[in-house]
SEGU-181020 format. One record per residue (C-alpha): residue in one letter; x negated, y, z; residue number from 1. Coordinates in Angstrom, 1 decimal. Example, Ala and Ser with C-alpha at 12.3 -4.5 7.8 and 13.67 -1.06 7.14 Angstrom:
a  -12.3  -4.5  7.8  1
s  -13.7  -1.1  7.1  2
//
This chain:
x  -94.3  128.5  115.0  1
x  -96.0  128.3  111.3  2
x  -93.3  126.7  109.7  3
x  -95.1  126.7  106.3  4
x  -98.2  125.0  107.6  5
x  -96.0  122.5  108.9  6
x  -94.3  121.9  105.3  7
x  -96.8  121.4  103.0  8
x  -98.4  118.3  104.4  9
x  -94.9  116.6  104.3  10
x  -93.6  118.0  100.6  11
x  -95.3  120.1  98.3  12
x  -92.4  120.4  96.0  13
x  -90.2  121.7  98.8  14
x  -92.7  123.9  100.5  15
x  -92.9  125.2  96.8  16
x  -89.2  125.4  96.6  17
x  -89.0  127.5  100.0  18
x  -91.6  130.2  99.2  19
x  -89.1  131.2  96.3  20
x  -85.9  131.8  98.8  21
x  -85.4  135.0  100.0  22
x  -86.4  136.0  103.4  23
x  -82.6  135.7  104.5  24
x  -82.5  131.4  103.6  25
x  -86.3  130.5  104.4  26
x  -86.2  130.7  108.0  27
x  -83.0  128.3  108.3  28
x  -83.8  126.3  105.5  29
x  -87.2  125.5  106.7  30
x  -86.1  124.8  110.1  31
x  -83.9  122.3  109.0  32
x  -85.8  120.6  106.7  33
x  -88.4  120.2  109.5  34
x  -85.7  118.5  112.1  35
x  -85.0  116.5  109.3  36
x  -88.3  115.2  108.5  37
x  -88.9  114.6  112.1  38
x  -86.1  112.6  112.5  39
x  -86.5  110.7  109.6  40
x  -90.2  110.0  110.7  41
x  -88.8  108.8  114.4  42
x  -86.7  106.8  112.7  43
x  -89.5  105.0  109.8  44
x  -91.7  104.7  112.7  45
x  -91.8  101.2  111.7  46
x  -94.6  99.9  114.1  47
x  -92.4  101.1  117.1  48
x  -89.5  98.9  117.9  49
x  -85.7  99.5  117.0  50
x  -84.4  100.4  120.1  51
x  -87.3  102.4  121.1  52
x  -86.5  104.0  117.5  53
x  -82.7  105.0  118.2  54
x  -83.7  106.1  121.9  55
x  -86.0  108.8  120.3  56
x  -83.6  109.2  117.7  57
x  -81.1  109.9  119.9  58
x  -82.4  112.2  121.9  59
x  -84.3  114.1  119.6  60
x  -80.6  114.7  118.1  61
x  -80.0  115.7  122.2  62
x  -82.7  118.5  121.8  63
x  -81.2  119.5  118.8  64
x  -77.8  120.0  120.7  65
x  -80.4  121.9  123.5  66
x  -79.0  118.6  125.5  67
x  -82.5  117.0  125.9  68
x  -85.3  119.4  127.0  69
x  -88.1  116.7  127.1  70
x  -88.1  115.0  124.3  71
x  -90.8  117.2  122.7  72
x  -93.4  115.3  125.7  73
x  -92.0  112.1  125.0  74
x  -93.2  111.8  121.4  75
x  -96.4  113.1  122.1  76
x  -96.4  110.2  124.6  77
x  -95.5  108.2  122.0  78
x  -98.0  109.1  120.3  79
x  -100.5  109.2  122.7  80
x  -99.9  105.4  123.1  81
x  -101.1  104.6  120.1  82
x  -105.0  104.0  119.7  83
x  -104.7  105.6  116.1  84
x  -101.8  107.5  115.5  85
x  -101.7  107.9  112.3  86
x  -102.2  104.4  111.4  87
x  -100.9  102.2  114.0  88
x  -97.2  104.0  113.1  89
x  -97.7  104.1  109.8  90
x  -97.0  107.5  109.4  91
x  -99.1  110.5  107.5  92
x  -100.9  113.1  109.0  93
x  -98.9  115.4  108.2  94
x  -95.6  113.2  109.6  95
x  -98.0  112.9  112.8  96
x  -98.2  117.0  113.3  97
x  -94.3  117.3  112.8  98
x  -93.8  114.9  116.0  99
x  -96.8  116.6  118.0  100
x  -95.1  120.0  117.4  101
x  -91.4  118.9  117.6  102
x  -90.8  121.1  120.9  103
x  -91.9  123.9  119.6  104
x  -90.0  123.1  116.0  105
x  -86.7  122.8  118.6  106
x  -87.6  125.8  120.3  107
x  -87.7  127.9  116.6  108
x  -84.0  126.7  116.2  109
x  -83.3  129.3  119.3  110
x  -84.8  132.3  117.5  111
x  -81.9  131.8  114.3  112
x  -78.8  133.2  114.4  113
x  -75.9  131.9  115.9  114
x  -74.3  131.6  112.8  115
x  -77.6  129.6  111.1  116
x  -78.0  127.9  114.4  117
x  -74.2  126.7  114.5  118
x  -75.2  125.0  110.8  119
x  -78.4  123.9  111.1  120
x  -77.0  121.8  114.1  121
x  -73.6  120.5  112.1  122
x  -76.4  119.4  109.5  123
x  -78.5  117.2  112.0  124
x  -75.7  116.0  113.4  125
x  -74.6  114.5  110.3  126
x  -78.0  113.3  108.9  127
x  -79.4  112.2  112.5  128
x  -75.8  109.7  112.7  129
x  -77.2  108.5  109.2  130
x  -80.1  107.6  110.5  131
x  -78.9  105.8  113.5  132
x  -76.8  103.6  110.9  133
x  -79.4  103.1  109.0  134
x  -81.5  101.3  111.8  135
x  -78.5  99.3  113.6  136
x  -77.8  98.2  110.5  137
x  -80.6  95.9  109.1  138
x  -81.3  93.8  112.1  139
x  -80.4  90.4  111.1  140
x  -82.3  89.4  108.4  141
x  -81.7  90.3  104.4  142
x  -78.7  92.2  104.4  143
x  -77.1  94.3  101.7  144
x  -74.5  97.4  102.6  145
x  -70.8  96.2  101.8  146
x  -69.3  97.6  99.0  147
x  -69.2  101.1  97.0  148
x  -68.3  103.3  99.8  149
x  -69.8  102.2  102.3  150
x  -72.9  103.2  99.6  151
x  -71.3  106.4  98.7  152
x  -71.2  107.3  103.0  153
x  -74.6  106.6  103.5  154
x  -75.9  109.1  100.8  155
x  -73.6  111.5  102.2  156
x  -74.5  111.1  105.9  157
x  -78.2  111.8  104.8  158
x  -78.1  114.4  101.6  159
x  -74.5  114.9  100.4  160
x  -74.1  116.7  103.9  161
x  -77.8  118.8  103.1  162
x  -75.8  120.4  99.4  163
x  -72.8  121.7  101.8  164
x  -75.4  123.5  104.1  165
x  -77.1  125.0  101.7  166
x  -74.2  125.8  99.7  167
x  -72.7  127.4  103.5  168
x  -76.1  129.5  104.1  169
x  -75.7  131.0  100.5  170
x  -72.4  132.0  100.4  171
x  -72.8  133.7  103.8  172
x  -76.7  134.9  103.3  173
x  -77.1  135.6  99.4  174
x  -75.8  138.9  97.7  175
x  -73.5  137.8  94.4  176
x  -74.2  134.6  95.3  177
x  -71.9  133.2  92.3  178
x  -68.9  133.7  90.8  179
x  -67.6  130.2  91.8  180
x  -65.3  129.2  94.4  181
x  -66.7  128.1  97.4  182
x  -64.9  125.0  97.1  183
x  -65.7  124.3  94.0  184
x  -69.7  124.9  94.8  185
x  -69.5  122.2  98.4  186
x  -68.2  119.6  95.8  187
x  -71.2  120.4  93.5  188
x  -73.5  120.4  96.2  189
x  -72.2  117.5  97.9  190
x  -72.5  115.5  94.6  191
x  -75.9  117.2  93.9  192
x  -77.2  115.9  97.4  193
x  -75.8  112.2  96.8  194
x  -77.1  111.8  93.7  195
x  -80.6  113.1  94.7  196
x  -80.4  110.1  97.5  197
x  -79.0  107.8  94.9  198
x  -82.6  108.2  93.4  199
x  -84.4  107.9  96.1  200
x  -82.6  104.7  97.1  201
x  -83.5  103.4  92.9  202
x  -87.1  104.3  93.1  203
x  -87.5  102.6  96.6  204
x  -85.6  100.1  96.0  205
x  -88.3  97.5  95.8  206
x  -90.0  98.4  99.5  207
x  -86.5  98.2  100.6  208
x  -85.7  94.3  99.7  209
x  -89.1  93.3  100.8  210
x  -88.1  95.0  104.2  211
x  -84.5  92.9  104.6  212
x  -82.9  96.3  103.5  213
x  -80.3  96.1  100.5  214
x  -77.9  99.1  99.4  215
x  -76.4  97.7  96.8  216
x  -73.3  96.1  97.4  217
x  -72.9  93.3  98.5  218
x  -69.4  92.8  96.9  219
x  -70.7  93.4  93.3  220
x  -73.7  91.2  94.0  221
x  -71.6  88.4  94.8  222
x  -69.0  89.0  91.8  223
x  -72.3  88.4  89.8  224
x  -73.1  85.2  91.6  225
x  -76.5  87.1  93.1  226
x  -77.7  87.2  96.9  227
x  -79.9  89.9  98.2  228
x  -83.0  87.3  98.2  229
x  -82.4  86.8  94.3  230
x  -83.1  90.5  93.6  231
x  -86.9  90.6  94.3  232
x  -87.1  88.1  92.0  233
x  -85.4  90.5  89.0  234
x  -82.7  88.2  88.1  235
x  -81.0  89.8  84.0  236
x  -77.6  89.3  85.9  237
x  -78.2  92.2  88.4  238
x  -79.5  95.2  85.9  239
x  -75.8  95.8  85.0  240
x  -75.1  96.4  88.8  241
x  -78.4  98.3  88.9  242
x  -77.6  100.7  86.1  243
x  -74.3  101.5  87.0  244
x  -76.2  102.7  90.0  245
x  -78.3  104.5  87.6  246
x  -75.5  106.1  85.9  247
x  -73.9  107.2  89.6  248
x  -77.1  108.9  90.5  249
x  -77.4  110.6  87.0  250
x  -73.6  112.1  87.4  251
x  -74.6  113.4  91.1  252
x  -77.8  115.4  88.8  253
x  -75.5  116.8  86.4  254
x  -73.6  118.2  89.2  255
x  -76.8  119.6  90.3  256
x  -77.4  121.2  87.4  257
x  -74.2  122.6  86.9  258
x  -74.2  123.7  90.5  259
x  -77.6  125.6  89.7  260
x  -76.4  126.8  86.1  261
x  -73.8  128.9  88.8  262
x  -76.3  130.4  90.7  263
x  -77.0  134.5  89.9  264
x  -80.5  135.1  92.1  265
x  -82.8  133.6  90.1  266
x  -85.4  132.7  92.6  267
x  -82.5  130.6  94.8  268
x  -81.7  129.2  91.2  269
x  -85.3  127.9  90.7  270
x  -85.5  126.6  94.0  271
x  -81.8  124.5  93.7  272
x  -82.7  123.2  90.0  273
x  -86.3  122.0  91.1  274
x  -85.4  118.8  92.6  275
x  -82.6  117.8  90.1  276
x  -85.9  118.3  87.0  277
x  -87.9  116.0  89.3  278
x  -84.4  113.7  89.5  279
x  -83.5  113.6  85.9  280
x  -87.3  112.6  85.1  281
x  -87.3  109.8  87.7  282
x  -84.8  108.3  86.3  283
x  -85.7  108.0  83.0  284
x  -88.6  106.7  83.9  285
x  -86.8  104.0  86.3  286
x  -84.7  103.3  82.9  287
x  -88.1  102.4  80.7  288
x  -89.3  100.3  83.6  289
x  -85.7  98.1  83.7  290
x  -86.1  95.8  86.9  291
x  -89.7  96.0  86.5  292
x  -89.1  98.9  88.9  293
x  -88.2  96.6  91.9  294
x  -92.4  95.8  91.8  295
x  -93.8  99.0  90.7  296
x  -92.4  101.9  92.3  297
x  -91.8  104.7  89.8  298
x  -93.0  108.1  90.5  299
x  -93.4  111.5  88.2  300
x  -96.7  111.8  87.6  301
x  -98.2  114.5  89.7  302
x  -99.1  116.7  86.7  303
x  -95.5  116.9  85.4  304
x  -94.5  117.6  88.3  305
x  -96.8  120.7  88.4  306
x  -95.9  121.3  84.9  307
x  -91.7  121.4  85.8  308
x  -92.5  123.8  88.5  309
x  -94.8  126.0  87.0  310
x  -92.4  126.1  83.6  311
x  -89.1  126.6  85.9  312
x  -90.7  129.2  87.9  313
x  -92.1  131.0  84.7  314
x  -88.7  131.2  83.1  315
x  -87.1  131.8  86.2  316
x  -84.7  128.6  85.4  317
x  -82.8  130.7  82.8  318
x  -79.5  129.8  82.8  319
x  -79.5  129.1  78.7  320
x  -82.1  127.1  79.3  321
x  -80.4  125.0  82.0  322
x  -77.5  124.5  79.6  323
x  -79.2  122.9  77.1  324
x  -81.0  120.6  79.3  325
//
């Protein structure tokens, strides 16, 4: 399988970020980035219904487990169902070619390692649970998730979980990796991996209301007399919660970039600081924007972002440099 081909439609950055890994990390770190993305595209299929969702879902997390050998046919099926594909599930084109070669995306997973595979599959296991939350969650109307940690879970269950795989894969793949404890880089990564959700979940936030689908908590909307219907609306009393939210997310990049600071290869340091540039500039830009941000979605221009990568990749993301940031 053409793993690259399969990337680029779905995420420049990161099929950027891969071509700078050594040979050793691309193969597993491609791979899983791919499950990922198909699982996350079963599961935002949003013109097929919930149940139908978490089937696929689930057994797509089967195949993963080599528990479910058909599940490659059953979403071409799926998609074969649908007079135009790419519409009628509102997914891309790209997202379409990820579900039409998801067997043969499975059957890569068999030519790693046993070591890679053993990871790879503890990854999705974590993220494709996530998932499964996620959509047995929201189906009774507006809904917000409870309180902090329930918050906190969720970001770990879909990218706080991604930092301690990649943090594994280094420590057992990369030469000189760092000269930091390995327990000290899975915290870092962890954070690193929350907080790059935590920005995600800010810059979406907007879609996500007008979908029923609130993760701030519901707790410390009610202590400021707030409801998730009052939030389209941009009431003053929740931008405290939201940039306390904010802040979180900013600590998580920070860990990121501390994280990356600690990082000798330079070409696996690029590709770890990339998305925490990207992160730090969202949120600034989400901070301008105030609660504005709920009705625009905020997104890094497409030129910066060449810019950051093009500047990061020049300078090799010199650790100096990083420090000063």
């Amino acid at each position: 399988m053409k793993q690259f081909e399969l990337l680029k439609p779905v995420s420049r950055s990161f099929y950027i970020s891969i071509r700078l890994l050594p040979r050793a990390l691309r193969e597993p770190v491609a791979l899983a980035y791919l499950l990922a993305r198909t699982s996350d595209t079963i599961a935002d299929s949003s013109a097929v219904d919930v149940e139908k969702r978490i089937e696929l879902l689930d057994r797509f997390a089967a195949g993963i487990a080599g528990k479910d050998q058909a599940i490659g046919e059953a979403l071409k099926e799926l998609l074969v169902s649908q007079r135009d594909p790419s519409t009628a599930l509102g997914m891309t084109e790209g997202e379409r070619t990820l579900l039409e070669s998801a067997e043969a995306i499975l059957r890569s997973l068999e030519n790693l390692s046993p070591e890679d595979q053993r990871d790879v599959r503890e990854l999705l296991a974590i993220i494709t649970r996530g998932q499964r939350q996620d959509l047995t969650r929201w189906g009774g109307g507006p809904a917000a998730l409870g309180n902090a940690e329930e918050l906190r879970e969720y970001t770990y269950l879909v990218a706080g979980c991604v930092g301690e795989f990649w943090t594994r894969v280094c420590f057992r793949k990369v030469q000189s990796f760092t000269a930091r404890d390995e327990a000290d880089m899975l915290e870092l990564g962890t954070n690193y991996g929350r907080g790059l959700q935590l920005v995600n979940i800010l810059r979406d936030a907007g879609s996500d209301l007008r979908a029923g689908r609130c993760y701030f908590p519901e707790d410390e909307l009610r202590a400021a007399n707030l409801s998730v219907s009052d939030l389209l609306n941009g009431p003053a009393d929740f931008l405290p919660i939201y940039l306390r939210w904010v802040a979180e997310a900013r600590a998580g990049l920070d860990a990121g970039l501390e994280y990356s600071i600690a990082i000798n290869p330079p070409r696996v340091r690029v590709a770890t600081v990339l998305p925490a540039m990207i992160g730090v500039r969202t949120l600034s830009l989400l901070e301008e924007s105030g609660l504005e941000a709920l009705r625009t979605r905020v997104k890094v221009p497409r030129n910066e972002v060449r810019g950051m990568i093009a500047s990061t990749t020049i300078t090799l993301a010199s650790q100096s440099r990083l420090r000063r940031a």
